[in-house]
C-alpha positions in Angstrom: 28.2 118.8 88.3 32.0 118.4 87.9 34.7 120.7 89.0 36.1 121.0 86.0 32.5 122.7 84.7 32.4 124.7 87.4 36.0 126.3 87.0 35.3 126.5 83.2 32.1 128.7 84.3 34.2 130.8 86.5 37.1 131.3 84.7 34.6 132.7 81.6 33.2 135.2 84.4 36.8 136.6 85.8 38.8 136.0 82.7 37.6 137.3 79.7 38.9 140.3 78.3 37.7 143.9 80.2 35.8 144.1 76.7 33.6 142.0 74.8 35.3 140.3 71.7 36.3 137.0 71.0 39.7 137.1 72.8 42.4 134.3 72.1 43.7 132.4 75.2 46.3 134.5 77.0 50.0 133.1 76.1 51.2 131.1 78.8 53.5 132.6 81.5 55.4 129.3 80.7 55.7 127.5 77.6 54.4 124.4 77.2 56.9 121.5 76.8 57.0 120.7 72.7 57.1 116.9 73.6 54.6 116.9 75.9 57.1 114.1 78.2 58.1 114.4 81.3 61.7 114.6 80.8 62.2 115.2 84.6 60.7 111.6 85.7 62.1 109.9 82.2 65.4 110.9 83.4 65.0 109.7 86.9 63.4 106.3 85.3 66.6 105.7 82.7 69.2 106.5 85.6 67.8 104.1 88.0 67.2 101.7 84.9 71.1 101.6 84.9 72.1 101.4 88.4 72.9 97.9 89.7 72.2 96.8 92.7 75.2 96.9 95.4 75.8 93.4 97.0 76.8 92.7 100.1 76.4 89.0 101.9 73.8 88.0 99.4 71.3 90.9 100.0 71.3 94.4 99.6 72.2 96.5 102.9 72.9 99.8 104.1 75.9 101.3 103.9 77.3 101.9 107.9 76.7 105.9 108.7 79.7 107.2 108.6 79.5 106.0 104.6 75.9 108.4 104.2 75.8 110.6 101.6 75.7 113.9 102.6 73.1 116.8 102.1 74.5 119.2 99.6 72.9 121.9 101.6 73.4 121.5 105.2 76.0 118.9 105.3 74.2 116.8 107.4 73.5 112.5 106.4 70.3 112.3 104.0 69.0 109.8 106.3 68.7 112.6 109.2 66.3 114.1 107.0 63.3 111.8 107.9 63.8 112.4 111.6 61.3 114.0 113.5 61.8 118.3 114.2 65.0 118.0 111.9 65.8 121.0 110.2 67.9 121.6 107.1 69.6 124.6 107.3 72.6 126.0 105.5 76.0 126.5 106.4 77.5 129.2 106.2 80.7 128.8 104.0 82.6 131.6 106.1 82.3 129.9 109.6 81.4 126.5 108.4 78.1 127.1 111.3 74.7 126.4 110.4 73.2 129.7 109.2 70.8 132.0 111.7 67.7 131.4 109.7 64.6 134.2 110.9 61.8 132.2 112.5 58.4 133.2 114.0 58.9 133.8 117.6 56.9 132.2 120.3 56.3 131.3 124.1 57.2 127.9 125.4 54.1 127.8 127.5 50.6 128.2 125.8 48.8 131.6 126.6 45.3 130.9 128.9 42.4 133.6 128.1 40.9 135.1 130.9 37.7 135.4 129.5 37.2 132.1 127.9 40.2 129.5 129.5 41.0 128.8 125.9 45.1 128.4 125.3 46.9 129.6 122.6 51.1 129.5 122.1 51.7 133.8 122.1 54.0 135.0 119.4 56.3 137.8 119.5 57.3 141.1 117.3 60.3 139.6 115.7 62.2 140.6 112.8 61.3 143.9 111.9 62.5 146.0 109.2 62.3 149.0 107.0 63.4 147.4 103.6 59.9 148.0 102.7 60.0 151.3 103.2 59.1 154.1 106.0 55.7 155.8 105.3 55.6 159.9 106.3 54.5 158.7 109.8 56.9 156.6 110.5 54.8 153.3 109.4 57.3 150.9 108.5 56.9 147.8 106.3 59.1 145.2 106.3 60.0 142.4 104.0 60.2 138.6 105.0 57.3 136.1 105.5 58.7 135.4 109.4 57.9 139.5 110.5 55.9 139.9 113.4 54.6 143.6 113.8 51.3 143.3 116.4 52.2 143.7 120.2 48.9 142.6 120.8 47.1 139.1 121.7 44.1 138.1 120.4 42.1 134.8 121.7 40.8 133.5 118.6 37.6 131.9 120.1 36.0 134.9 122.2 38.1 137.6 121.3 40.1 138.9 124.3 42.8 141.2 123.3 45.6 143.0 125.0 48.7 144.1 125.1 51.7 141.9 125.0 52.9 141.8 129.1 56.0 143.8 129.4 57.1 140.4 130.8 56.3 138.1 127.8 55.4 136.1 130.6 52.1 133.8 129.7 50.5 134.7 133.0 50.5 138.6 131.9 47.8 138.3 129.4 45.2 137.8 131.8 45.6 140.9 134.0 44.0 143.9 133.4 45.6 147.5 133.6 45.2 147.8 137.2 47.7 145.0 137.9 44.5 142.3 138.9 43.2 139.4 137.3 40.1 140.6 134.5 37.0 140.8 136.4 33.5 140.1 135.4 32.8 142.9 134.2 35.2 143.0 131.6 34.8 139.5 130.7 30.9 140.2 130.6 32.1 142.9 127.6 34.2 140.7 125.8 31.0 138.0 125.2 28.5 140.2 124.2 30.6 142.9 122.1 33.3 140.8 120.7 32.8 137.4 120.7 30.0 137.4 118.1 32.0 139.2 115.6 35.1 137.3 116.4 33.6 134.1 115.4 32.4 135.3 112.1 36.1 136.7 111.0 37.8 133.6 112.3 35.3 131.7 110.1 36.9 133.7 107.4 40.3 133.7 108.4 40.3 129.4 108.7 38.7 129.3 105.5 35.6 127.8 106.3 31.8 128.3 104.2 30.4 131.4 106.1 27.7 130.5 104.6 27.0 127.6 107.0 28.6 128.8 109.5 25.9 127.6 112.3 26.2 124.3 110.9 29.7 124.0 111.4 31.3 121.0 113.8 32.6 121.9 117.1 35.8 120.9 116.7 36.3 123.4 113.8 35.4 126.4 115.7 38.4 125.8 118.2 40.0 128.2 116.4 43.0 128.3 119.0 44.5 124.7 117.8 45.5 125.2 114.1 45.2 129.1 113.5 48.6 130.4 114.9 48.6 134.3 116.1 50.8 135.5 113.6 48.0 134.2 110.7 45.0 136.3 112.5 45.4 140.0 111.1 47.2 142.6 113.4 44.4 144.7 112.9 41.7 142.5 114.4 44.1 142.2 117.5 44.0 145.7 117.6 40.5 146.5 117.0 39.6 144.5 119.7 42.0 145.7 122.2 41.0 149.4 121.9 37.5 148.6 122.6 38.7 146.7 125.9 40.7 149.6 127.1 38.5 152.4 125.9 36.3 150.1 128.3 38.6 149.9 131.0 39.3 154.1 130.3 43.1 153.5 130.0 45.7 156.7 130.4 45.5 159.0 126.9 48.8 157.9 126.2 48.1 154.3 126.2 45.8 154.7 123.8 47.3 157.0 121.4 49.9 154.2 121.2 47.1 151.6 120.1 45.3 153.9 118.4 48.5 154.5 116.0 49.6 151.0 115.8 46.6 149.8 115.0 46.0 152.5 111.9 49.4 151.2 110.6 48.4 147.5 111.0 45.5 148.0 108.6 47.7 149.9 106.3 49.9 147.0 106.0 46.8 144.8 105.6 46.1 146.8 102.7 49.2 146.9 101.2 49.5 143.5 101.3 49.8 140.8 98.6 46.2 139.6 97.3 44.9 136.2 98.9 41.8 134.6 100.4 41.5 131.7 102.0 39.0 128.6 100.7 39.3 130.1 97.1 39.0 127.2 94.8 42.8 125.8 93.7 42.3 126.7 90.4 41.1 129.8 90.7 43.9 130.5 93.2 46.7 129.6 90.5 45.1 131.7 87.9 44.9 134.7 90.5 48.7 134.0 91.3 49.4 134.0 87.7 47.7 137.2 87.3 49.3 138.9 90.5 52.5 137.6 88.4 52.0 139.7 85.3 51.1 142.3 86.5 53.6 142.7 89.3 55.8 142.1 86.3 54.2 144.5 84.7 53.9 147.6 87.6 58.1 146.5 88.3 59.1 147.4 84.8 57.1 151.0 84.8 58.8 151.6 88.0 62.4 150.7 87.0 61.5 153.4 83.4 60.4 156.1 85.5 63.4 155.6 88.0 65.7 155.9 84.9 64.4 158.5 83.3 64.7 160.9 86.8 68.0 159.4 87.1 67.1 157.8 90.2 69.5 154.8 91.3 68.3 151.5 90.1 66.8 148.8 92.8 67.3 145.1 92.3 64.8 143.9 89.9 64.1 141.3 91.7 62.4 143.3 94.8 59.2 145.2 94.8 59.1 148.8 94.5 59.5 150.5 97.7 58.7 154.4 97.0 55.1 154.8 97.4 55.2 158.0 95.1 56.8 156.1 92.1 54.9 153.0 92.6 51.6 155.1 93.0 52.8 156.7 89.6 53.8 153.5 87.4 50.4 151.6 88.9 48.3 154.6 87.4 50.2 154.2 84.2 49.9 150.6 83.4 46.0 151.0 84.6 45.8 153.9 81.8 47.7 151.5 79.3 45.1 148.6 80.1 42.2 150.8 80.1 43.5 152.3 76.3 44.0 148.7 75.0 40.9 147.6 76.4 39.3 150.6 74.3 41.3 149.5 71.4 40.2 145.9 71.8 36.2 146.9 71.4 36.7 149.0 68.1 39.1 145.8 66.6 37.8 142.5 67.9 39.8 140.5 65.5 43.3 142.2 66.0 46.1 140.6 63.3 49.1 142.2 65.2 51.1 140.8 68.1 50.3 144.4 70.2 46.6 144.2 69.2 46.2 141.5 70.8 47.8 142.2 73.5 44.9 142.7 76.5 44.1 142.4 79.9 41.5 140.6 81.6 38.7 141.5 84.6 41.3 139.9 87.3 44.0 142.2 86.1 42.3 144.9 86.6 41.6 143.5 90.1 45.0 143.3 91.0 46.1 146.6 90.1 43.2 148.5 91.3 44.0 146.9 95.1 47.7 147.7 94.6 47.3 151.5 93.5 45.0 151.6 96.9 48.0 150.4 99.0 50.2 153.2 97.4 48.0 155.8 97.4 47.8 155.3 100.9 51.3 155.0 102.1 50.8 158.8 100.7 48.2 159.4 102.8 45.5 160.0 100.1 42.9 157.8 101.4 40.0 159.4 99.4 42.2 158.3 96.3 42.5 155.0 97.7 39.0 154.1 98.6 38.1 154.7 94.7 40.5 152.7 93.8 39.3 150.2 96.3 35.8 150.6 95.0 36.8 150.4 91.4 38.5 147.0 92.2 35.2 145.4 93.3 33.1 146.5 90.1 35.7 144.3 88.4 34.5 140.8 90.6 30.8 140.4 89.5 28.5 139.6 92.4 27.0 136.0 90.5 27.3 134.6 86.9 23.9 132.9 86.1 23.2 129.0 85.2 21.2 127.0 84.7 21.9 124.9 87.7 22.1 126.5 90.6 23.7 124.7 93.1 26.4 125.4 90.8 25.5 128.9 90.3 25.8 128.7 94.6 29.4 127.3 94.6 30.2 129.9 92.0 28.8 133.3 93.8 30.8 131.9 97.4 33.9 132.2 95.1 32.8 135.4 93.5 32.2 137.2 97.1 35.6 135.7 98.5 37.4 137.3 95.7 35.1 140.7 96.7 35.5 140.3 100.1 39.4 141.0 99.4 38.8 144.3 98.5 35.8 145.1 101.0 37.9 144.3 104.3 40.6 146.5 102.6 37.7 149.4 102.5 36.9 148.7 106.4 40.8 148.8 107.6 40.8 151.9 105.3 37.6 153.1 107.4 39.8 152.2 110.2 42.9 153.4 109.7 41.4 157.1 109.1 39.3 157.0 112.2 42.0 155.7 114.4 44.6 158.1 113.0 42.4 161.1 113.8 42.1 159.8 117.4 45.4 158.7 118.0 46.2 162.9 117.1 43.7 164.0 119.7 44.4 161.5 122.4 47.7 162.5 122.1 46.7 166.3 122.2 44.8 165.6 125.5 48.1 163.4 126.9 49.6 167.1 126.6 47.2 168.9 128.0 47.3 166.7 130.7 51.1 166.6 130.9 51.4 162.8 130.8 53.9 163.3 128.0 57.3 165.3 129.5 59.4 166.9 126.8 63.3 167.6 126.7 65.0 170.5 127.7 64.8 172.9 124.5 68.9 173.1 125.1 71.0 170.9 123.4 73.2 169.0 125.4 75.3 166.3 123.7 76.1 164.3 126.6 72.2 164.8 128.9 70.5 161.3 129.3 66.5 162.1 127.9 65.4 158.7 128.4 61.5 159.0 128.4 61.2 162.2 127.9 59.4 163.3 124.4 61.0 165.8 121.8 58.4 168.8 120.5 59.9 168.6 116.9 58.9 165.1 115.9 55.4 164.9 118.0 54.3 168.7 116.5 55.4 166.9 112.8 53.5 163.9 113.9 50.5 165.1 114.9 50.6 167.4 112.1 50.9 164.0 109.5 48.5 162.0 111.7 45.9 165.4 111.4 46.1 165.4 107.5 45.6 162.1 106.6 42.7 161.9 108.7 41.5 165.0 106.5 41.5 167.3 109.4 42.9 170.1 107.6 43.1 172.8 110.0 44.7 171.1 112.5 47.2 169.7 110.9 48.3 172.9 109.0 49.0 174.8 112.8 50.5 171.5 113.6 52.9 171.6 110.9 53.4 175.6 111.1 54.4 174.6 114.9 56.6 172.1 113.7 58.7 174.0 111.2 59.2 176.5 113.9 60.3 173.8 116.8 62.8 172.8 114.3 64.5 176.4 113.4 64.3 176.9 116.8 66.0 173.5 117.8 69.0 174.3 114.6 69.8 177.2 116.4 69.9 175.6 119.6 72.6 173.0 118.3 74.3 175.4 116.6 74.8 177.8 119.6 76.2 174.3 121.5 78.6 174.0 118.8 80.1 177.3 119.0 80.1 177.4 123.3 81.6 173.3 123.5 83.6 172.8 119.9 83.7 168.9 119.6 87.1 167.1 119.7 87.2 166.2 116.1 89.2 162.9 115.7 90.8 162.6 112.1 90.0 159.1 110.4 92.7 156.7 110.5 92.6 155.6 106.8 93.4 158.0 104.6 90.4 158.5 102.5 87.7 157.6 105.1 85.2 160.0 105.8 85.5 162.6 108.9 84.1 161.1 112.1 80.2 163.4 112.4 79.7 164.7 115.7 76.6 164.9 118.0 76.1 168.2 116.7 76.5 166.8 112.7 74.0 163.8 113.4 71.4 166.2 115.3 71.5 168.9 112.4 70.5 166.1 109.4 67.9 164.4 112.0 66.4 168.2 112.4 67.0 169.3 108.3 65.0 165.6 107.3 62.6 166.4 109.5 61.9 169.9 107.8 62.3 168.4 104.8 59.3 166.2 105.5 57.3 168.5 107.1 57.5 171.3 104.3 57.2 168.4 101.3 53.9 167.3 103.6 52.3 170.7 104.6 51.6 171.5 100.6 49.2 169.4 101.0 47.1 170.9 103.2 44.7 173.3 102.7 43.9 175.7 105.7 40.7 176.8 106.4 39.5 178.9 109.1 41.8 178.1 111.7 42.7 175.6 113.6 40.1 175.2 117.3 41.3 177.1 120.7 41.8 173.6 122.7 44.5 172.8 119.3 46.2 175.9 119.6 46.5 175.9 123.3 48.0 172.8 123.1 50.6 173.9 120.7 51.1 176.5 122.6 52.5 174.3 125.4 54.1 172.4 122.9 56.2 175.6 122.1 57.0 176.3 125.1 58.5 173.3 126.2 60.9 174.1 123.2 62.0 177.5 124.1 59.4 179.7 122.2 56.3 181.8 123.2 54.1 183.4 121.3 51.3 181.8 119.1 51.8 179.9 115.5 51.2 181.3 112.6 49.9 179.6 109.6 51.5 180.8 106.9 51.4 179.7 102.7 53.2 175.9 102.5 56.1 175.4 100.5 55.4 174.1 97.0 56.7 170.6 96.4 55.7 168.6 93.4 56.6 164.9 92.7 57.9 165.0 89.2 61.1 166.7 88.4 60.6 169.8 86.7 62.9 170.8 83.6 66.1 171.8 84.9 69.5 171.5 84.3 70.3 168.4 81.7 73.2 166.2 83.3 76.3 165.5 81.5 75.9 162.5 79.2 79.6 162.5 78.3 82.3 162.2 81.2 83.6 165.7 81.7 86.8 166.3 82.5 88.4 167.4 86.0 87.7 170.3 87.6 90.0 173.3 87.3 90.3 176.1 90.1 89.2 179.1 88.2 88.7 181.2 91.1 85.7 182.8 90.0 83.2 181.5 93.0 82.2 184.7 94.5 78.0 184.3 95.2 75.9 181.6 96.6 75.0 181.1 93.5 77.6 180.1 91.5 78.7 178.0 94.4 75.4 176.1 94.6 75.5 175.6 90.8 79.4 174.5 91.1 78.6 171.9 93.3 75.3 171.0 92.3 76.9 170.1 88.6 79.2 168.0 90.7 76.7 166.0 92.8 75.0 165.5 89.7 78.3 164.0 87.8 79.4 162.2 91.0 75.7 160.3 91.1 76.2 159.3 87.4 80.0 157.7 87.9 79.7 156.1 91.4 75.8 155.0 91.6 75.2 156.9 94.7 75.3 160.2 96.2 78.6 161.8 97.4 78.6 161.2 101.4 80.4 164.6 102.2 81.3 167.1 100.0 85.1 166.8 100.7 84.6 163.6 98.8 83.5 165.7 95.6 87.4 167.4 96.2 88.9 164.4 96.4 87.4 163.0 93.5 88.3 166.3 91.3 84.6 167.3 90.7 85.5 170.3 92.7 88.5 172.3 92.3 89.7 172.6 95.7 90.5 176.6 95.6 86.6 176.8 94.5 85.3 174.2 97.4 85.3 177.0 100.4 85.5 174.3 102.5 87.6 174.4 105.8 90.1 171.7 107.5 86.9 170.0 108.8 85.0 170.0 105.7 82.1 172.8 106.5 81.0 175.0 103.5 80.8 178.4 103.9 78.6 181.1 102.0 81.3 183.3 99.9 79.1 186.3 100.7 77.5 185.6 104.0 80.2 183.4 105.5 77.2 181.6 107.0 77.6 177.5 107.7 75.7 175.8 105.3 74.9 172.1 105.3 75.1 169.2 102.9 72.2 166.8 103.2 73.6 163.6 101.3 69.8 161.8 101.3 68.4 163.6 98.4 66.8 162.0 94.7 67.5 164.2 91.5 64.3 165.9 91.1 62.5 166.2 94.1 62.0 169.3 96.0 64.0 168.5 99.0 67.5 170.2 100.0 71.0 169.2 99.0 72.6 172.5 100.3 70.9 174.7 103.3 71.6 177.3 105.4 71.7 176.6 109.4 69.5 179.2 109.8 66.2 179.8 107.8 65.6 182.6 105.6 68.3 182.8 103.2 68.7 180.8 99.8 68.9 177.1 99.6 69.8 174.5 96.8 66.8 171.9 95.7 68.0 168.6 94.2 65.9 169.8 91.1 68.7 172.3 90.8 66.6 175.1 91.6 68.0 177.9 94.0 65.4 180.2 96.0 64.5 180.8 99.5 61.9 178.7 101.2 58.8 180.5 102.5 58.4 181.6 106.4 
């Protein structure tokens, strides 16, 4: 049977519409060329038709090399090109230097296995970044096809994993935590508990027929020659390294790390783009020009709903990086699809352009996966494995025929395409478990006083190198708690949390007062005042209640949180200055869609005028609230201080109440209060707060009230 019948059955299985109907041929993402030539390769054809051949003692010869034409991009002779390990890279038109391209990392000398003598060239964690994003517990993704997250190792042929040596030193990887060589023991492990499974996911990952896979060569299954580290997934590195150090009982703290790293390495495998290896070409390029439209599709609702909150605008051409709005526009374009499918089986033979407008089984594929990956950079994992689910009843499990070696070659397609989604579900599996452990191992690293914590004063100029601080790890656990759906747990957590933190704002604010900072004045005119150790310590504190308030709504407590939990928090709040036991109080409200507040000016309104009249908090926080509103709308960013909104007469400076250094002061209190510039119109996160809780604060939905204890 020919490939071209066996694509022709497999495309009718994947890409008809979600409905029955005789559907037209989707348009074509590109339009087809009207001539049907080539006019690429006709071009070439005519220009080398008119070139004449250069002459040069009879016969045509190359021109001497200091005549080569240049590259347009890196400068460098064309005829360099064809040399071995040359690289074109561009210069840079400022220094005239090749540019510093981002590469995948790696050891000169190949890594040996203890277990197995196999050797494998070790990459590195290189080029990081956030530009992804920063999930609630601190799980960043990064963009670039050259990042390297895992610092683990993974042998790809018995499935020895460990850490990366502190050295990056080849010799390293085959030590075990005591310092000595791995031991028989150890290795004995690794070949009956890992090596089995190993194989069959390397089978997967080298895109070779699992099907056969005990008839596969010898040479194929040496894994270690032509599957790099940085192609086997960070999560299989990890899973096997936790269950050689849970063997080896490594410290609690040792294995809190892993057990974190490895729950955010499968919720970047989750969140990643869809591919499989071995999936048929074809089938591959229509997958890619489904991923296509509806990426296109998901970008557009995200860049609507971002206008209509007034959010700024991202570059079109990147992805959407807020998990909450992606989660949102994902869930609407599923609901639009799902209504036009619906439309679609009451009007098979549509006459408008809309009507026939539909989307087909491998759509819904794609956005099923992708509202998983958002729903669980939110942490709603029982969202995300329905959505998972939902994506595989999309991929049927065979399409008959009448010949079935065909009907074979079909269904390994089919379960490739389901596979996607199923090894999603077990790093979702995964990522839950390992969460919840990386929480208690941590817990017991407490209790054990492994982890030392700072000093609960605040000293500007005190060196705390390795020395934990209570605020972040109570918040922490408190995240890591919830989305493993321990609710009780994490709500004391968080309770502790927002505590450690009032606690700690006091702290800094008592420094203040007993060592005033030398305040340098800016040089240039209208540059911003220089913060102080005290400023940047405030906003790290404030985000961090931010966070932990906008997270603790959404948990619900039950009876209590266990004895060995609460007397670890208790030691927890002791190393940051405060006794007694936490209390579990109601969670602040926080809800994801700006409510209807105040309207913002549509016309430009015209400078500010000192009238005077500021005499309560509240006039003040609607004074300047109207102003970081108006400020947003003309500059396309928030106001970085609010002397800036003075400056820029969207506050009359009589009215500001600020001082020579630019604090605000309450005009009834004459309490500090604090500008947070990192806010999005809408949410319900603070713009204005007071240093010290319990008194009104301004919401960057506009809304004034005081926050619950």
């Amino acid at each position: 049977m020919k490939l071209t019948t066996l694509m022709a059955l497999l495309f009718a299985g994947l890409c008809i519409a979600a409905q029955a109907g005789q559907a037209p041929p989707a348009p074509p993402l590109i339009p087809p060329n009207a001539t049907g030539d080539d006019t690429i390769l006709k071009d070439l054809f005519e220009r080398f038709e008119k070139m004449k051949p250069v002459k040069g003692g009879g016969a045509v010869e190359q021109v001497p090399a200091g005549m080569a034409a240049l590259c347009n991009i890196c400068s460098q002779p064309l005829f360099k090109h064809g040399e071995d390990g040359f690289l074109c890279i561009p210069i840079d038109p400022k220094t005239g230097l090749p540019q510093k391209l981002p590469q995948i990392q790696t050891l000169e000398r190949p890594v040996p296995c203890p277990v197995c003598g196999t050797k494998f060239i070790g990459t590195l964690p290189c080029n990081q970044n956030n530009r992804g994003g920063i999930d609630r517990d601190f799980c960043e993704h990064s963009i670039g096809k050259f990042t390297v997250h895992s610092n683990a190792w993974l042998c790809p042929e018995c499935g020895y994993a460990a850490l990366i040596p502190a050295s990056r030193q080849p010799d390293g990887f085959a030590l075990s935590l005591s310092g000595k060589p791995v031991d028989e023991t150890i290795k004995k492990f690794v070949r009956e508990k890992l090596s089995p499974a190993t194989r069959d996911r390397m089978i997967r990952v080298a895109g070779l027929n699992e099907d056969k896979k005990n008839e596969l060569p010898a040479d194929l299954l040496q894994f270690a020659k032509y599957v790099p580290q940085h192609e086997i997934p960070d999560w299989l590195k990890y899973e096997n390294a936790i269950q050689i150090y849970e063997f080896e009982k490594a410290p609690h703290t040792l294995m809190a790390r892993l057990y974190l790293e490895g729950a955010h390495a499968c919720r970047r495998e989750i969140c990643k783009e869809v591919s499989a290896p071995a999936l048929d070409p074809s089938l591959q390029d229509s997958l890619g020009k489904s991923i296509k439209r509806m990426n296109f599709m998901i970008q557009s609702e995200c860049l609507g709903i971002r206008r209509r909150r007034g959010d700024p605008m991202l570059d079109v051409t990147r992805a959407e990086t807020d998990p909450r709005i992606l989660a949102q526009a994902v869930a609407a374009v599923i609901k639009a699809a799902k209504d036009s499918s619906s439309a679609r089986a009451k009007n098979p033979n549509p006459n408008t352009a809309q009507q026939q407008s539909y989307v087909t089984t491998a759509d819904f594929f794609i956005l099923h996966l992708t509202h998983a990956g958002a729903l669980d950079r939110l942490g709603n994992l029982r969202e995300a494995e329905s959505a998972l689910k939902e994506s595989i009843t999309h991929i049927p499990e065979k399409i008959a025929a009448e010949n079935k070696e065909l009907e074979e070659r079909v269904g390994r397609q089919l379960r490739l395409l389901r596979s996607i989604a199923q090894d999603r579900l077990h790093c979702l599996q995964r990522e839950e478990e390992w969460l919840f452990k990386a929480a208690r191992r941590n817990m017991a690293a407490i209790d054990r006083q492994e982890i030392k914590f700072r000093p609960p004063e605040f000293d500007p100029g005190r060196k705390l190198e390795g020395l934990s601080d209570p605020a972040p790890t109570a918040y922490l656990l408190g995240e890591m708690f919830r989305r493993a759906d321990a609710q009780e747990p994490a709500a004391a957590w968080f309770a502790a949390a927002e505590r450690i933190v009032n606690k700690r704002i006091e702290m800094v604010d008592s420094a203040e007062k007993t060592a005033p900072p030398t305040l340098i004045k800016p040089v240039v005119g209208d540059a911003a005042p220089t913060r102080t150790p005290y400023d940047i310590e405030r906003e790290s504190l404030l985000r961090l209640q931010g966070w932990t308030r906008e997270q603790r709504q959404f948990v619900k407590p039950g009876k209590g949180a266990d004895e060995q939990t609460l007397k670890v928090i208790d030691a927890v709040l002791a190393a940051a200055g405060i006794t007694g036991r936490v209390e579990v109080g109601p969670a602040t409200t926080v809800t994801q869609e700006p409510a209807a507040g105040p309207v913002k000016p549509s016309e430009p309104a015209a400078p500010a005028v000192s009238s005077g009249s500021i005499k309560t908090r509240d006039d003040l926080y609607k004074m300047y609230y109207a102003a970081l509103i108006k400020y947003r709308a003309d500059k396309k960013e928030n106001a970085p201080s609010l002397s800036e909104l003075v400056k820029g007469g969207y506050v009359p400076q009589g009215d500001s109440l600020l001082d020579e250094n630019g604090k605000l002061s309450c005009p009834e209190t004459k309490e500090r209060l604090l500008y947070l510039r990192r806010w999005e119109p809408g949410a319900k996160i603070e713009v204005i707060t007071p240093l010290k809780p319990g008194s009104k604060v301004l919401y960057a939905d506009g809304e004034m009230r005081v926050p619950p204890k």
